[in-house]
Biopython code that builds the backbone (N, CA, C, O; Angstrom):
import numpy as np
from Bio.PDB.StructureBuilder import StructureBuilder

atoms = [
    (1, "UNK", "N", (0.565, -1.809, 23.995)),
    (1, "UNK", "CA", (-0.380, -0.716, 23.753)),
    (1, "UNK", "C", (-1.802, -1.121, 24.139)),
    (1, "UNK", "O", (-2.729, -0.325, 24.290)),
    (2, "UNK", "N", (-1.883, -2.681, 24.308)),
    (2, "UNK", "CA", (-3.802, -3.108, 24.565)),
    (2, "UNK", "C", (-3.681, -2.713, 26.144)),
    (2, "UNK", "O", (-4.710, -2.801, 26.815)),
    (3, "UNK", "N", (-2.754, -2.383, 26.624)),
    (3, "UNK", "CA", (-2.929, -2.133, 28.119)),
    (3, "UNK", "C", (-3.083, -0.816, 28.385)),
    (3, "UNK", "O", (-3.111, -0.452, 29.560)),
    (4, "UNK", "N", (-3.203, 0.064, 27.387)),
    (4, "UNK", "CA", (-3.638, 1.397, 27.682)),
    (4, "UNK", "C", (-5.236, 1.600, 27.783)),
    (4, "UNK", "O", (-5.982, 0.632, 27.933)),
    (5, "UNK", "N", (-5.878, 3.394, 27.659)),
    (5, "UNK", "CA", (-6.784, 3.433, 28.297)),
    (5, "UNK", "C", (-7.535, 3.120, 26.548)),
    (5, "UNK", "O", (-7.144, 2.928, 25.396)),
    (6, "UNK", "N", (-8.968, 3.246, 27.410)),
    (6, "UNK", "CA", (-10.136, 2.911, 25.835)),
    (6, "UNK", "C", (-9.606, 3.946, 24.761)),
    (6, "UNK", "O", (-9.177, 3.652, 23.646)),
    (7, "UNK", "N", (-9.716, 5.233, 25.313)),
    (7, "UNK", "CA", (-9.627, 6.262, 24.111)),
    (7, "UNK", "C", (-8.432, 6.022, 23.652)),
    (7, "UNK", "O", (-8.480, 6.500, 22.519)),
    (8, "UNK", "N", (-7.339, 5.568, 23.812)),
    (8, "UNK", "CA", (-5.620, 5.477, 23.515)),
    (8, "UNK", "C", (-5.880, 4.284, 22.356)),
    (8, "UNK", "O", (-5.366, 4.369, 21.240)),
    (9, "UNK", "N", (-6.890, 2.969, 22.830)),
    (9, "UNK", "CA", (-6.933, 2.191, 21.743)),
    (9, "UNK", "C", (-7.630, 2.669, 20.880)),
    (9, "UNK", "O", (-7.062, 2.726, 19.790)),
    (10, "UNK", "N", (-8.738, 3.081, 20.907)),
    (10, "UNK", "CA", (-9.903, 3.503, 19.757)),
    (10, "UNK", "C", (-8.778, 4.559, 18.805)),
    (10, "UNK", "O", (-8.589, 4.406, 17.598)),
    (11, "UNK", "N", (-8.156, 5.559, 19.602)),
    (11, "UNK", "CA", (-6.973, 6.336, 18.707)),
    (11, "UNK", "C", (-5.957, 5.016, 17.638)),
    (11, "UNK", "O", (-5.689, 5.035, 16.437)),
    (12, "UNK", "N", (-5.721, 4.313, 18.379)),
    (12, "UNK", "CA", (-4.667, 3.700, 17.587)),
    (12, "UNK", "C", (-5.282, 2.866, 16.197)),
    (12, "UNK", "O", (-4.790, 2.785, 15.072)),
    (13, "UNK", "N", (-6.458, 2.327, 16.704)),
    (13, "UNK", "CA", (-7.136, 1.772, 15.855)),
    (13, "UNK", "C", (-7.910, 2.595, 14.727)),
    (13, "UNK", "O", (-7.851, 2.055, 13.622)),
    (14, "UNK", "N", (-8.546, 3.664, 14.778)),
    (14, "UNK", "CA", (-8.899, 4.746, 13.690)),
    (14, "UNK", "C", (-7.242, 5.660, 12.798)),
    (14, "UNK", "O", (-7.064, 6.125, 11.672)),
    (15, "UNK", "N", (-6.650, 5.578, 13.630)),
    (15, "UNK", "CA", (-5.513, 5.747, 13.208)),
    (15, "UNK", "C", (-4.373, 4.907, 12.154)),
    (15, "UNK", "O", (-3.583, 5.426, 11.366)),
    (16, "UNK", "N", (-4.577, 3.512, 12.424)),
    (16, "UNK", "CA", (-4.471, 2.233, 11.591)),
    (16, "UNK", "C", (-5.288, 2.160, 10.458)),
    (16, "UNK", "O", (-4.920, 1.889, 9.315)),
    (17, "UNK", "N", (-6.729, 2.489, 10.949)),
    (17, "UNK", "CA", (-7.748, 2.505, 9.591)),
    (17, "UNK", "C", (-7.470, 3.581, 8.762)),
    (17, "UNK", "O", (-7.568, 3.178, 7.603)),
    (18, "UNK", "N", (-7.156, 4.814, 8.797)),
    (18, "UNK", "CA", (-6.988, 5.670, 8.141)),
    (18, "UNK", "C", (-5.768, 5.662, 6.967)),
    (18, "UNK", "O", (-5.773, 6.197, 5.858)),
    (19, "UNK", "N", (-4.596, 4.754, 7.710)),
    (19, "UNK", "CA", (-3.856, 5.006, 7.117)),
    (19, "UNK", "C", (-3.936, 3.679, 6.127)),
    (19, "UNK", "O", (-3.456, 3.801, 5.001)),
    (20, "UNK", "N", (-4.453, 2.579, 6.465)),
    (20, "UNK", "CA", (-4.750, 1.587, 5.353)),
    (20, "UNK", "C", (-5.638, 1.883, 4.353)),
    (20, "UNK", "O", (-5.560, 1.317, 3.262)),
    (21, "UNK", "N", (-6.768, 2.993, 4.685)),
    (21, "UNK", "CA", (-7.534, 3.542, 3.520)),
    (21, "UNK", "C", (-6.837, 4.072, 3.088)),
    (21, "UNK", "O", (-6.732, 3.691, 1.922)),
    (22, "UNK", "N", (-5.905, 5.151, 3.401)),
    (22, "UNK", "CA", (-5.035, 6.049, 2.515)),
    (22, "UNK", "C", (-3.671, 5.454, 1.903)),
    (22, "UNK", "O", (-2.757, 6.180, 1.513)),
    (23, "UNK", "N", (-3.652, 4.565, 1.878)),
    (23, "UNK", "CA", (-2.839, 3.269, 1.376)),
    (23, "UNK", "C", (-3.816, 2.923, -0.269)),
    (23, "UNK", "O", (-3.533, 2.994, -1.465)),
    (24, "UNK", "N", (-4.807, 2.613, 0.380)),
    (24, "UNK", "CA", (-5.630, 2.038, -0.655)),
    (24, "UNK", "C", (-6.101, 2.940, -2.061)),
    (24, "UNK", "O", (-6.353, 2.742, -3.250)),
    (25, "UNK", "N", (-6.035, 4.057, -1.077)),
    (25, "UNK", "CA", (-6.677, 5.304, -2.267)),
    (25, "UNK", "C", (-5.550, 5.968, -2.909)),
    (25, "UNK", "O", (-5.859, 6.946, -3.590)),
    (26, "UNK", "N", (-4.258, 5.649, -2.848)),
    (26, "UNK", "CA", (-3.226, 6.437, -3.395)),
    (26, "UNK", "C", (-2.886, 5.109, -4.554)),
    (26, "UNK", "O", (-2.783, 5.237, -5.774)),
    (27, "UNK", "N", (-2.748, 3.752, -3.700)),
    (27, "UNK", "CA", (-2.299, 2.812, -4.905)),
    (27, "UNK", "C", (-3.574, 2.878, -5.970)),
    (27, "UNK", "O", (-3.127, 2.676, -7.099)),
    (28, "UNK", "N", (-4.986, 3.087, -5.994)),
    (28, "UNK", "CA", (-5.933, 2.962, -6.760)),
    (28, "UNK", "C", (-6.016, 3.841, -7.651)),
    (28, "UNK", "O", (-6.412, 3.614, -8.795)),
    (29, "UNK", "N", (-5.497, 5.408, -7.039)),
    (29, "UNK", "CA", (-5.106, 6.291, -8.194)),
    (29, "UNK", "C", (-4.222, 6.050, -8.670)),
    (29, "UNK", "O", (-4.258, 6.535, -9.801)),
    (30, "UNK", "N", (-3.106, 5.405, -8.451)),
    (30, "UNK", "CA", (-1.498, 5.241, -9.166)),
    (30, "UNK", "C", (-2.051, 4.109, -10.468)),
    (30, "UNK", "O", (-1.772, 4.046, -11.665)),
    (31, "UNK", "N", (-2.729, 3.497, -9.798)),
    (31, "UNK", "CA", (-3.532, 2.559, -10.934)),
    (31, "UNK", "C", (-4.332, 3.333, -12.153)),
    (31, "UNK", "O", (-4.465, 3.061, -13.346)),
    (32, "UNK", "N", (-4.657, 4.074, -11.589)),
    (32, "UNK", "CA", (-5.920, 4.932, -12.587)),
    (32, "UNK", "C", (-4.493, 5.731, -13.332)),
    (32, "UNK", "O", (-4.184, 5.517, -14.504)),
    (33, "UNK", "N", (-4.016, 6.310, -12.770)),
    (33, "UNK", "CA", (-3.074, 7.119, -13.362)),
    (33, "UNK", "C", (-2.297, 6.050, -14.852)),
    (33, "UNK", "O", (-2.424, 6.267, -16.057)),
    (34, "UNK", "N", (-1.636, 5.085, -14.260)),
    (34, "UNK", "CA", (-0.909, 4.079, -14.783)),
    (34, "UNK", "C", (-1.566, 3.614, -16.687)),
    (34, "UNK", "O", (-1.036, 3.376, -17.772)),
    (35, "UNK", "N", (-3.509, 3.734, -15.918)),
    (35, "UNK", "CA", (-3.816, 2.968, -16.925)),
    (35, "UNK", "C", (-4.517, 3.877, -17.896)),
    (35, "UNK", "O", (-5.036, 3.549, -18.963)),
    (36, "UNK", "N", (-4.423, 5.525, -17.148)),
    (36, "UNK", "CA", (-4.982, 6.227, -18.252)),
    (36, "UNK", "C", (-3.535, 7.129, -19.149)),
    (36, "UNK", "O", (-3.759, 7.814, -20.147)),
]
sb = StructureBuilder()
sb.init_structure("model")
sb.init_model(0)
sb.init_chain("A")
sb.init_seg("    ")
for serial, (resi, resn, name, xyz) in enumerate(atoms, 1):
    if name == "N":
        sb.init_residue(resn, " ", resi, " ")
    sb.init_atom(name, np.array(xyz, "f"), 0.0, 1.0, " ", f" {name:<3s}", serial, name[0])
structure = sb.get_structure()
């Protein structure tokens, strides 16, 4: 995939970030949830 064009990586990479934030923000509520 690093052999594709700029915009194909910048996609893959905001695309990676998004989904590790939305990783982060679902386990942090499951936490909040858990502990309230």
């Amino acid at each position: 995939m690093a052999t594709g064009p700029l915009w194909q990586r910048i996609a893959w990479f905001v695309a990676i970030w998004f989904a590790s934030v939305a990783a982060l923000a679902v386990v942090a509520f499951a936490i909040r949830l858990a502990i309230l």
